[in-house]
C-alpha positions as CSV (number, residue, x, y, z in Angstrom):
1,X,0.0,0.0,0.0
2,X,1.2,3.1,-0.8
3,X,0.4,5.7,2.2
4,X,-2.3,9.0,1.4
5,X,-1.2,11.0,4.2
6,X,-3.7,14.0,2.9
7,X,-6.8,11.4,4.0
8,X,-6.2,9.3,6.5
9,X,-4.3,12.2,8.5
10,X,-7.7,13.8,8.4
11,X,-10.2,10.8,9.0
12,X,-7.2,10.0,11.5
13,X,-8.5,13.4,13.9
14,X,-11.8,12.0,14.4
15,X,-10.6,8.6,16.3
16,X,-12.4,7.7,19.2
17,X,-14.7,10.3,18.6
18,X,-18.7,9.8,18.8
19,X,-18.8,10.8,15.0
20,X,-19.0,8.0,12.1
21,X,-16.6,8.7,9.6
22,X,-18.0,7.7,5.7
23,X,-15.1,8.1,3.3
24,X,-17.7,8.2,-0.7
25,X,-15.9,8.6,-3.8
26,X,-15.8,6.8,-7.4
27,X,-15.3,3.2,-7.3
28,X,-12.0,2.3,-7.1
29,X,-10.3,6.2,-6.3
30,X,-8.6,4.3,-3.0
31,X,-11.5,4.3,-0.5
32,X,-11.0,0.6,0.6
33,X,-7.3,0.7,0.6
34,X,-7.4,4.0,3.2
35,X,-9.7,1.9,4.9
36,X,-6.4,-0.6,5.4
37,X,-4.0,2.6,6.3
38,X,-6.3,3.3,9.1
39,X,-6.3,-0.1,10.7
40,X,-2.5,-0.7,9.8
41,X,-2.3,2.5,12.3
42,X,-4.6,1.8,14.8
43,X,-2.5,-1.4,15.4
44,X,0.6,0.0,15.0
45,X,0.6,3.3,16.6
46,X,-2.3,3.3,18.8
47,X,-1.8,-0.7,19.9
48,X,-5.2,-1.6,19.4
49,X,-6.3,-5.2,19.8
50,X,-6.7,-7.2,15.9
51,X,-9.6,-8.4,17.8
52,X,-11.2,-5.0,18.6
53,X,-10.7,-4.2,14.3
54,X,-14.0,-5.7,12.2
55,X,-14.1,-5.3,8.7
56,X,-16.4,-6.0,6.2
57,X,-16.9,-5.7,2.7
58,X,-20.9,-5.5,2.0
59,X,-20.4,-5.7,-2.3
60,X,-19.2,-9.5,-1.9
61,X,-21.7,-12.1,-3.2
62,X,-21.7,-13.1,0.7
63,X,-23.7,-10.0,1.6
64,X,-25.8,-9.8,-1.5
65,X,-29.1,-10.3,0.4
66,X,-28.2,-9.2,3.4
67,X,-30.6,-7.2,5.3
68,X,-30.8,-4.5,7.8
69,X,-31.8,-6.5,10.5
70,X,-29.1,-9.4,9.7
71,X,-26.4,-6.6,9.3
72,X,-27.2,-5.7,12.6
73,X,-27.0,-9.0,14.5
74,X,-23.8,-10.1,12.3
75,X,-22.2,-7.1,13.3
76,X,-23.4,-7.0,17.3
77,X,-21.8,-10.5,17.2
78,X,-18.3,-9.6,16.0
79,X,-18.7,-6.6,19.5
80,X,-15.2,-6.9,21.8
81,X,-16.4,-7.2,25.3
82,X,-13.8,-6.0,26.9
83,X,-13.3,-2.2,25.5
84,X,-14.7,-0.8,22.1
85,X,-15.0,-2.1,18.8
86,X,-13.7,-0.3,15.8
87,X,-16.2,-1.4,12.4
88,X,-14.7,-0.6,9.5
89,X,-18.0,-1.0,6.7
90,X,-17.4,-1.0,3.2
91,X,-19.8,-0.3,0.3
92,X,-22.7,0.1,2.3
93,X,-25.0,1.5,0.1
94,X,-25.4,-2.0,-1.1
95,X,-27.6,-2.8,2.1
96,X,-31.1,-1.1,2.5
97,X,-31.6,1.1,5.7
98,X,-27.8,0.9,6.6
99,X,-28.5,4.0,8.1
100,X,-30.4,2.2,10.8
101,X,-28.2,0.0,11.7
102,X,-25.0,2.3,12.3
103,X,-27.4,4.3,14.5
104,X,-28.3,1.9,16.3
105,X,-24.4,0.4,17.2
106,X,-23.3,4.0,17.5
107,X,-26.3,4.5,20.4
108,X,-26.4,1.7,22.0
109,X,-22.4,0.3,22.1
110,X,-18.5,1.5,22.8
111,X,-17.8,1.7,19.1
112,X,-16.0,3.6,16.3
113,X,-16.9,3.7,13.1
114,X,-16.1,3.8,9.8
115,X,-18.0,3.7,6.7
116,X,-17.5,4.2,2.6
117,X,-19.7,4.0,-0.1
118,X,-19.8,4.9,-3.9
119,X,-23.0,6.3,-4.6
120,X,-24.6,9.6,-2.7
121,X,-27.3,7.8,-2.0
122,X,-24.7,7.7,1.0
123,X,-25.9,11.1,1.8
124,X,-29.6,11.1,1.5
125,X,-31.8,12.8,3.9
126,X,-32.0,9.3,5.8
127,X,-28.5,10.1,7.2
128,X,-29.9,12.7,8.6
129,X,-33.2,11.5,10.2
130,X,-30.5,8.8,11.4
131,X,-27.5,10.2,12.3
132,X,-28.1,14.1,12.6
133,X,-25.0,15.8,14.0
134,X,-23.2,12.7,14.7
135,X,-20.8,11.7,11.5
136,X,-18.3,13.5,9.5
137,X,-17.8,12.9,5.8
138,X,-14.3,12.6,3.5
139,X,-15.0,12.9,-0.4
140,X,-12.1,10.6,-1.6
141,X,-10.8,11.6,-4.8
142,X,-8.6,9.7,-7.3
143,X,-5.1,10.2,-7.3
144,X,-3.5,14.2,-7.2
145,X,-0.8,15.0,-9.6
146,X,1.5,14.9,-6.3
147,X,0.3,11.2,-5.7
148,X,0.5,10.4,-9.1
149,X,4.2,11.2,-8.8
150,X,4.8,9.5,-5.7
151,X,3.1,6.2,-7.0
152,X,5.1,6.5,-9.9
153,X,8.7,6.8,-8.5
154,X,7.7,3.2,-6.8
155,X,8.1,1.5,-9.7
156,X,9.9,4.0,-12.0
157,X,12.2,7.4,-12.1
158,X,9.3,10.2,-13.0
159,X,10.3,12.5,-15.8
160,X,10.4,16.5,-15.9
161,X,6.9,17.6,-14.0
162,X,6.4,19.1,-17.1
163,X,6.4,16.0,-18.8
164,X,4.7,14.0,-16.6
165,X,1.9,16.6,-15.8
166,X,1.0,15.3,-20.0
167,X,1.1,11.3,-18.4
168,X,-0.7,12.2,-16.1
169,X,-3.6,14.0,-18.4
170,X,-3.6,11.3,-20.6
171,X,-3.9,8.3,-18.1
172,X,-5.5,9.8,-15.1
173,X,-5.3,9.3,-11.5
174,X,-7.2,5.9,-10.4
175,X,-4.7,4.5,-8.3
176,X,-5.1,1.1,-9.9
177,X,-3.7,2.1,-13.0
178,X,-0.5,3.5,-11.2
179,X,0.7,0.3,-9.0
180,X,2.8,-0.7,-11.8
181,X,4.1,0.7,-15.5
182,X,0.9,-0.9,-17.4
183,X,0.9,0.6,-21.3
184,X,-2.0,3.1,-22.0
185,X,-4.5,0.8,-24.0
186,X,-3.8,-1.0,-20.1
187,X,-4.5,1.6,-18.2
188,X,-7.6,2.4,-20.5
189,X,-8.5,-1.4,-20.2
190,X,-8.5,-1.1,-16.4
191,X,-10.4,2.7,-16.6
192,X,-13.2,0.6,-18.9
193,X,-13.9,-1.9,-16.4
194,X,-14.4,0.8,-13.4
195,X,-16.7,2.5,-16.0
196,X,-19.1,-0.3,-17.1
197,X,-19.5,-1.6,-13.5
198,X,-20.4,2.1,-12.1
199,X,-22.7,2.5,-15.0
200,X,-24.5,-0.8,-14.7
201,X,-24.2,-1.2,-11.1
202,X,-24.8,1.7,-9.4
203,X,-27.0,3.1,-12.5
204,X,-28.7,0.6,-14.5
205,X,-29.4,-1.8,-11.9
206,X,-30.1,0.3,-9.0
207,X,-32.4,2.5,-10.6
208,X,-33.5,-0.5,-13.3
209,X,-32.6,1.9,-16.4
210,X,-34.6,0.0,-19.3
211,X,-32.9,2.4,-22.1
212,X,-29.1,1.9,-21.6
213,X,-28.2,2.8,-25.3
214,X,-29.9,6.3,-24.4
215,X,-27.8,6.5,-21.2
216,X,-24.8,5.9,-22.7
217,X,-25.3,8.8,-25.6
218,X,-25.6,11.1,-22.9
219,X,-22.7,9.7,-21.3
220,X,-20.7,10.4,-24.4
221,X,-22.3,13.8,-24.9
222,X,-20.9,15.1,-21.9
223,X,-17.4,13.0,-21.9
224,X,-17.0,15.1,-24.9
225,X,-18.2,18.6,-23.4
226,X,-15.9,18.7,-20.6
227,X,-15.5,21.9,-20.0
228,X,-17.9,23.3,-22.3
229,X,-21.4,24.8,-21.0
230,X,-24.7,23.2,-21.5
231,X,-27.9,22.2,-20.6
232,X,-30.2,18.7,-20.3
233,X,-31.8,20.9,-23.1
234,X,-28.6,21.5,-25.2
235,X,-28.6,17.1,-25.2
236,X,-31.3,16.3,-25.9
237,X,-31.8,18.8,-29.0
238,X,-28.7,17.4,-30.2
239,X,-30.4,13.8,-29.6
240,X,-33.0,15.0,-31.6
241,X,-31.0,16.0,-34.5
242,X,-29.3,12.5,-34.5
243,X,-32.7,11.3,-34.7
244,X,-32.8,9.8,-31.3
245,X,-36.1,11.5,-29.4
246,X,-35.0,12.3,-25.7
247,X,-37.2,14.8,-23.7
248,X,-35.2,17.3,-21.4
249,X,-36.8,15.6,-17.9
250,X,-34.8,11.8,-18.9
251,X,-31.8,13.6,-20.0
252,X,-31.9,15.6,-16.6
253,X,-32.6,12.1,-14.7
254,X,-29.5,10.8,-16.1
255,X,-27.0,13.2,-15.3
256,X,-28.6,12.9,-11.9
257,X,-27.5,9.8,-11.9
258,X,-24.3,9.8,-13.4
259,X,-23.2,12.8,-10.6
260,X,-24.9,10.3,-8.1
261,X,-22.1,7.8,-8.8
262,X,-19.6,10.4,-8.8
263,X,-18.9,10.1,-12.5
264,X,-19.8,13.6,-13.3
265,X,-19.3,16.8,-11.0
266,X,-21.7,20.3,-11.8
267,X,-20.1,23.2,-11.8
268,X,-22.5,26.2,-11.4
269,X,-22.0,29.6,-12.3
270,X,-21.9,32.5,-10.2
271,X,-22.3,35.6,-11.0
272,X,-19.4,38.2,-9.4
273,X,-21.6,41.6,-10.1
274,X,-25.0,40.4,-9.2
275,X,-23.4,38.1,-6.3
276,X,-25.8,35.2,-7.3
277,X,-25.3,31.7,-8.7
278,X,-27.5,31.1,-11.5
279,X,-29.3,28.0,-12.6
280,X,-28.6,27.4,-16.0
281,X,-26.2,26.4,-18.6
282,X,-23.4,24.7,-16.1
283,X,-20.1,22.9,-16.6
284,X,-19.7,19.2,-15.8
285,X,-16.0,17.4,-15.2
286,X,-15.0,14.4,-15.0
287,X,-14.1,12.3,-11.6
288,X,-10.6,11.6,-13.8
289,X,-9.2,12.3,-16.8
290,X,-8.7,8.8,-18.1
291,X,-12.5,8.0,-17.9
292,X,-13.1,10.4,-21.1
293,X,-10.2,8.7,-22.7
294,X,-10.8,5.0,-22.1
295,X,-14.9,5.6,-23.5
296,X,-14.1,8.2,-26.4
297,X,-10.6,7.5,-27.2
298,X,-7.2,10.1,-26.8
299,X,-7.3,12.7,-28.8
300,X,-4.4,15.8,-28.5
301,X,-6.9,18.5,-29.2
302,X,-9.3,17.7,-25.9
303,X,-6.0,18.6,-23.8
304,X,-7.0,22.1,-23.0
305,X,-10.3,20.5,-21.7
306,X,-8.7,18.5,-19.7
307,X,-6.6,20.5,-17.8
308,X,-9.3,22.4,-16.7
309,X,-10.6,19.5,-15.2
310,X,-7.2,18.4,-13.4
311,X,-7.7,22.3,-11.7
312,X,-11.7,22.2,-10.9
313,X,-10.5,18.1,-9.2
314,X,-7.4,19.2,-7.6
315,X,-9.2,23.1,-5.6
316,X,-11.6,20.1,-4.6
317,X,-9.4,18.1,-3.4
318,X,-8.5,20.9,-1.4
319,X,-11.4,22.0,-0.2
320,X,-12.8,24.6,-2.0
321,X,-16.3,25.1,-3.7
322,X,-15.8,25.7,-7.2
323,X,-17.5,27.9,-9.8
324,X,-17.5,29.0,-13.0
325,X,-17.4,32.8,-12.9
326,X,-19.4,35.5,-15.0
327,X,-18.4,39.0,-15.2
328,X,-20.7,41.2,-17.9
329,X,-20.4,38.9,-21.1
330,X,-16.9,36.9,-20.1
331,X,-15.9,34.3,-17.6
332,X,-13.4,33.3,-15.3
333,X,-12.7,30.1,-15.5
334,X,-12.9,28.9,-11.7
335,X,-13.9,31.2,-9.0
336,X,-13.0,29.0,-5.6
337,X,-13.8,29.7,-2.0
338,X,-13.2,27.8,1.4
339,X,-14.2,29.9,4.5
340,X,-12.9,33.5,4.2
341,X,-10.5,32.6,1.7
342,X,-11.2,32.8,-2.1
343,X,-8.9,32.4,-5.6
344,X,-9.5,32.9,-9.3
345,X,-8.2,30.8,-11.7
346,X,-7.8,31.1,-15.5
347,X,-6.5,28.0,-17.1
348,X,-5.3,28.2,-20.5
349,X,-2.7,25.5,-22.4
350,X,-1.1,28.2,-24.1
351,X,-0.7,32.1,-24.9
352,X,0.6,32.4,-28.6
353,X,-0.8,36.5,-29.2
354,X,-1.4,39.8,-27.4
355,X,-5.0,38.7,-28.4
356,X,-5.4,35.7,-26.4
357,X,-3.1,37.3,-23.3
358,X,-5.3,40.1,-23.1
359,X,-7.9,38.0,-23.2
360,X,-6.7,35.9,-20.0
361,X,-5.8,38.9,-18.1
362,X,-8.2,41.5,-18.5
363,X,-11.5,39.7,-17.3
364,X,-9.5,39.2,-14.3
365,X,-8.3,42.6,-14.5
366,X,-12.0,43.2,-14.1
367,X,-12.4,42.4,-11.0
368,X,-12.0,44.4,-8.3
369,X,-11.1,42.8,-5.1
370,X,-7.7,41.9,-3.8
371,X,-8.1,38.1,-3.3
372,X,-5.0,36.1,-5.3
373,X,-5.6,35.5,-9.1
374,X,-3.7,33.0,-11.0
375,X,-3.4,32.5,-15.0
376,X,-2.4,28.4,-15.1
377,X,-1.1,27.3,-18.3
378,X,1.6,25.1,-20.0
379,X,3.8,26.4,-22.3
380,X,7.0,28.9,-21.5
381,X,6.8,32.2,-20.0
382,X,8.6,35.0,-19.2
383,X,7.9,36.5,-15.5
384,X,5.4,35.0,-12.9
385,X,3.6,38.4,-12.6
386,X,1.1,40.6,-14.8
387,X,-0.2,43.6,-12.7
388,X,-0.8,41.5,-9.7
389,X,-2.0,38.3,-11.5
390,X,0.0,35.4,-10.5
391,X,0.8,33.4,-13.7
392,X,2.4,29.9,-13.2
393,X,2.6,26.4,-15.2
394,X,-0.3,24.2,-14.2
395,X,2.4,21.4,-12.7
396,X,3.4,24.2,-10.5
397,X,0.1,25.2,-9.1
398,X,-0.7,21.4,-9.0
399,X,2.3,20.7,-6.4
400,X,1.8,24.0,-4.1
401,X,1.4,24.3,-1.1
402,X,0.8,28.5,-1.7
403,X,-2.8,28.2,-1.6
């Protein structure tokens, strides 16, 4: 295992505190394996018992019919009588009225908790009814640029940043892909496999989606619009005009689903004069890079899309909340808060004319405020500063610790 000392460190605070911890995230971005880091620690550094550490892994065949009241007995069994229990629950959306049952141990016994799932179904209004005030959640991403690099020098030297800030575009962050040097159709293979099983497990078959050929077009609609702005209506007009009928309500449903699963993120816009988000025409990015590549194919021009997406995941990763920010008729690329603080971001692969420069720097020019502004991009530069904006190469930005 190779460590991810920016989640467990967190998750880690909580310990032996009344709170449940549930880690959610994309299948396979490393939610079990931090699961493992946590209980390699407890028994290492805190010297808990093996026998006060239960894990299970609810989306084995074992557990398939499983039901809340079975969970609960199975797991009030597996209790340590002589001090508290720490449950580490995987996957649990796969058992109906979980929520029940981790109230109930959490009320009623000396035990820590800790729980993941890959669906948001995880954070439904029943976790609150259940467990109001009393649990603490950890969005797990895939892997950062920073972790890419550190999984990669296990197994190989890492090239110029620059350099592998392109790898790491073009194959993505799921730490599966990165134990190893596997060849892109490989990695691509591996990204596939995550793909299908979110789409038909935790969308087809959870939400018994009889038109999967229709699913999937959206899915490639928006794997192809990273980045650009649109609407359920802007699908399913071009749906229309492929001659495949899809009313704006379904399209809707489905992107629902597909941010459900943690496929897809919205990105809302917000509007810096009138101080407002506004409800229409959003971004959506991808949970990773190599998603949009393993379903559509690489392509060199869908670069510039993609590193916005590496900026929106990484200020996430981070903690911000991201937007896309209007001023008059132009936009900022990401506007991204986290408590007082706040950042702009423009993100652009390269600046080859006065045109496009001035186009970079003046809508941020536009804004009046004295909260840090950055111009990201890729290719070389003279200078770091522009009249107070910050320009650096994404790689750069991507492994600061400046903001």
């Amino acid at each position: 295992m190779i460590y991810r000392p920016i989640y467990v460190e967190k998750i880690m605070a909580y310990t032996d505190t009344p709170f449940v911890k549930i880690l959610t995230g994309v299948r396979r971005c490393g939610k079990s394996t931090i699961l493992k880091m946590i209980m390699e620690k407890l028994r290492t550094e805190r010297g808990i018992a093996e026998e006060q550490i239960v894990s299970y892994r609810f989306d084995s065949m074992e557990y398939e019919d499983m039901t809340a009241k079975q969970m609960y007995q199975e797991l009030k069994s597996r209790l340590y009588p002589n001090g508290r229990t720490y449950f580490f629950l995987d996957e649990m959306q796969e058992i109906t009225d979980w929520e029940k049952v981790v109230n109930s141990l959490a009320t009623d016994f000396d035990v820590d908790l800790y729980v993941t799932g890959s669906n948001s179904r995880m954070m439904s209004s029943e976790i609150s009814t259940y467990l109001t005030g009393r649990y603490v959640t950890f969005r797990i991403y895939t892997l950062s640029f920073q972790e890419y690099l550190m999984f990669k020098s296990q197994y190989a030297t890492p090239d110029d940043v620059y350099k592998e800030l392109a790898n790491y575009i073009r194959l993505g962050g799921f730490p599966a892909t990165h134990l190893r040097a596997y060849s892109q159709d490989e990695v691509y293979t591996i990204v596939r496999d995550i793909y299908n099983s979110t789409v038909f497990s935790d969308i087809v078959k959870r939400n018994q989606v009889r038109k999967v050929d229709q699913l999937e077009r959206v899915v490639r609609y928006t794997f192809n619009n990273v980045g650009n702005m649109f609407s359920a209506k802007s699908i399913s007009d071009y749906l229309k005009a492929e001659r495949r009928s899809l009313d704006n309500e379904t399209v809707y449903s489905y992107l629902e689903k597909l941010e459900k699963a943690y496929l897809l993120h919205r990105c809302s816009r917000y509007d810096l004069q009138g101080k407002e988000i506004l409800k229409t025409r959003e971004k959506f990015y991808l949970a990773d890079t190599s998603l949009r590549y393993s379903v559509l194919g690489y392509h060199s021009d869908t670069v510039a899309s993609s590193l916005e997406n590496v900026v929106y995941l990484e200020l996430c990763r981070r903690g911000y909340t991201v937007y896309i920010g209007k001023i008059g008729e132009a936009e900022v690329d990401f506007v991204a808060t986290r408590q007082n603080e706040k950042i702009y971001v423009q993100v652009t692969q390269r600046i080859d004319s006065e045109k496009t420069e001035k186009r970079e720097y003046e809508r941020l020019l536009e804004i009046r405020d004295n909260y840090p502004k950055y111009v990201l991009r890729t290719d070389e530069f003279v200078g770091g500063n522009y009249q107070g904006i910050i320009t650096m190469h994404v790689a750069d930005f991507l492994l600061s610790d400046a903001y």
